[in-house]
N, C-alpha and C positions, 0 to 999 in steps of 0.2 A: 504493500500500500504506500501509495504518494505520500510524506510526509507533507507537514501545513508549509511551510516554508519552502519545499522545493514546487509547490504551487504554482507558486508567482513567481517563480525563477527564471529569468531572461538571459543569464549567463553562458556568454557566445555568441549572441544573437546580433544581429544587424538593423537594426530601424531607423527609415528614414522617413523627418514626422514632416511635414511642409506648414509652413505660418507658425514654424517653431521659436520667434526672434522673441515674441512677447505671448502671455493669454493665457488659453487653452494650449495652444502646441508646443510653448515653453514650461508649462506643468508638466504633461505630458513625459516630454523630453528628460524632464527632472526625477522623475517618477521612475521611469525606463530606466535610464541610466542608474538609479539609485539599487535597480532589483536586478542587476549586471551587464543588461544591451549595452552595444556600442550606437549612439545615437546619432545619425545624421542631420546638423540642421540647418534647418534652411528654410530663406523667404526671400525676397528681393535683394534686402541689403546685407550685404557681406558684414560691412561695421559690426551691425546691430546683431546677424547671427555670431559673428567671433564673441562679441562680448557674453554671448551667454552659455556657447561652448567653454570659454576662459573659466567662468562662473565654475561649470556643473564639472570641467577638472581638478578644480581644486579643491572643490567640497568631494570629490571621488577618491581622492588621491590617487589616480589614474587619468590615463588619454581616452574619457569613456566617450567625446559627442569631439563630432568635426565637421567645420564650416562650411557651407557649399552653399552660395546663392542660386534663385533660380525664383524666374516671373515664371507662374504655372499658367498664363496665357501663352506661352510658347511651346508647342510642341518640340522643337529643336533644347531648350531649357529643362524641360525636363527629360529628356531622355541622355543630355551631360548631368543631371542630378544622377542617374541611374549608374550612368556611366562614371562618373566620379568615387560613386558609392563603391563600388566593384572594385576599383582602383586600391582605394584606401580598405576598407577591411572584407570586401568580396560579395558576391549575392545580398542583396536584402532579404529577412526570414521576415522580419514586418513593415507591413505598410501603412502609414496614421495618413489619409489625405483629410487634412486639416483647415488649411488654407482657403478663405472666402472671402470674395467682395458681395457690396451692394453698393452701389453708386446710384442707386436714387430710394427717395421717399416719395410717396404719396398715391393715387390710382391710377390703376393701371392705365386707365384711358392716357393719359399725360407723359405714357414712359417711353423715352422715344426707340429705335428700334436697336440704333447702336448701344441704349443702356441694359438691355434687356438683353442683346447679343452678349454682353461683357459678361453679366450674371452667369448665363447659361453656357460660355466658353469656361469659366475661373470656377464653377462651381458644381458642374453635373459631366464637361468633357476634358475638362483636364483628369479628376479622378477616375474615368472613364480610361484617358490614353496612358498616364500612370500606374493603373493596376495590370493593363497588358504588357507595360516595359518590363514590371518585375514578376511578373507569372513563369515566364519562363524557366528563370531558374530556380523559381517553388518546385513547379511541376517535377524537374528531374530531380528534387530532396526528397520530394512526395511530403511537406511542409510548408506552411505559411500563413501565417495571418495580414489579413485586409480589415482595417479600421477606416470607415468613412464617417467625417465630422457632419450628421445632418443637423436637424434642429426641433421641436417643437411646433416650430412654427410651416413641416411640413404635414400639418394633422390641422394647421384652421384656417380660415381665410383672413384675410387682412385688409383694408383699405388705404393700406402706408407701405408695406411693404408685400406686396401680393407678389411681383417677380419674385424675388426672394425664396418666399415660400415654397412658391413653383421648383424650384430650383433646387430645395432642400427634401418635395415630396421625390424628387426624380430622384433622389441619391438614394432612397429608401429600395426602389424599384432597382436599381442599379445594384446595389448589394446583393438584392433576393436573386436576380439573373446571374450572377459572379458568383455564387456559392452554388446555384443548380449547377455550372458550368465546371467550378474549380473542385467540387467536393470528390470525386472521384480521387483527387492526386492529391486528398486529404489537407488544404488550403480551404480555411474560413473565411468567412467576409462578413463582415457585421457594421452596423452601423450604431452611434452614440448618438441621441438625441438630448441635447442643454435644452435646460428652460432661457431665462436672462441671465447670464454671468457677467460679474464686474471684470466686464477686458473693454480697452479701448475700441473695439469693432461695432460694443454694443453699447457706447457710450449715451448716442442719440434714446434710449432704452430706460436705461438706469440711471440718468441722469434726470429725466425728466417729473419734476414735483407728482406731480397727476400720480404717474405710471409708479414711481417710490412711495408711495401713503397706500396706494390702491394695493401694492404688493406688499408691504410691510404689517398691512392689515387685515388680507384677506388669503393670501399663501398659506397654505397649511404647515411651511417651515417659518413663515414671518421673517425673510430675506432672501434677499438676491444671490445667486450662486458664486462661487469663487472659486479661480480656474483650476484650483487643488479636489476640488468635488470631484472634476469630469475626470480627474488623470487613473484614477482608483479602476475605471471603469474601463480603460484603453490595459492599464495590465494586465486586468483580468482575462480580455480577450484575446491579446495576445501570446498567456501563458498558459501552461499546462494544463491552470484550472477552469480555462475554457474552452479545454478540448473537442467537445462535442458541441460547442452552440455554433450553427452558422445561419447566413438566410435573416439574422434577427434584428430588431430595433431596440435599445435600451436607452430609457428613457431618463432623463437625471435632471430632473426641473423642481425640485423643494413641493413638489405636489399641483403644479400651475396645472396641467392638463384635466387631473381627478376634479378639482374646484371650481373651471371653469366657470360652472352654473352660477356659483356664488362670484365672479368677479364682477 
């Protein structure tokens, strides 16, 4: 029998999280690295991924995370992440696609086509062209995990952020086809769904008076999430102790989905 600690045991492992520099994908990364993966990070800016690779080596007292930018609107960008990845410590065993824009608010009527384009390149086919870069060499370990970052907010409608959502229900569907596809060669795929978490991304969110009294009073946890919530939930899929879950959506919002009625 597994003992509880070799559970969540990442050691050896490879993971490259994307929108790893701050958030969600630097918990994440912290997290991983902490239960013994070598962490791939990366977002846009190099600066800001080194600085928190520097970070997570020194509180490792190891070389556990290494820097590799990369705009995941590029198919060419990410497939040097892949390729970098291999370089430096060989195949990725996991994949966190992490990384999301929204670059508008309001209804849909009003969103014009190149902003909806953006959404739906950065947020449903990057992780899309991403998880076939590193399948390959799951398939020949007959291992791997696939973590996609969705959200919440692909379970309701919205009239602020409706692309968005769009966007985050496709990730859902994306996972469930990637697990019918991968599970033979014993490769998971799952998806994380946040409620609002205090990260810069969801700042417009949790910032706003309205949206913080309405949540701090009516969430059944009476707070916003904080990006250390969601990271709990990316090892567990990653590691041994979730061996057999694939296809799935786990849900990690302080209760916001179950309460609804009462919001």
């Amino acid at each position: 029998m597994t003992n509880a600690a070799s559970l969540f045991d990442l050691s050896g492992k490879t993971a490259i999280i994307t929108g790893a520099s701050r958030g969600i994908g630097e918990a994440i990364a912290r997290r991983m690295a902490q239960s013994g993966a070598n962490v791939i990070i990366s977002s846009r800016k190099i600066d800001a991924c080194q600085t928190v690779a520097d970070a997570i080596n020194e509180t490792q007292g190891r070389e556990a995370a290494y820097a590799i930018a990369c705009n995941i609107s590029h198919k060419e960008e990410l497939q040097g992440l892949v390729a970098g990845t291999k370089t430096k410590w060989g195949p990725a065993d996991i994949l966190v696609s992490n990384a999301a824009v929204n670059p508008y608010f309001g209804p849909s009527s009003a969103m014009s086509d190149e902003q909806f384009d953006k959404i739906l390149t950065c947020n449903v086919k990057a992780s899309h062209w991403l998880s076939h870069m590193v399948l390959p060499d799951m398939r020949v370990k007959k291992d791997g995990a696939i973590i996609i970052i969705s959200s919440i907010g692909g379970y309701v409608g919205s009239d602020m952020i409706g692309g968005y959502n769009i966007s985050k229900a496709a990730d859902l569907q994306l996972a469930r086809n990637l697990a019918v596809e991968c599970g033979p060669d014993n490769i998971r795929v799952n998806c994380i769904c946040p409620g609002v978490v205090k990260t810069y991304f969801a700042e417009a969110l949790w910032k706003d008076p309205k949206i913080e009294k309405m949540m701090t009073q009516k969430l059944p946890l009476r707070r916003f999430g904080e990006p250390d919530d969601i990271a709990g939930a990316a090892v567990f899929m990653a590691s041994p102790a979730g061996r057999w879950m694939t296809g799935q959506a786990m849900i990690v919002d302080g209760g916001a989905l179950v309460s609804m009625g009462g919001l």
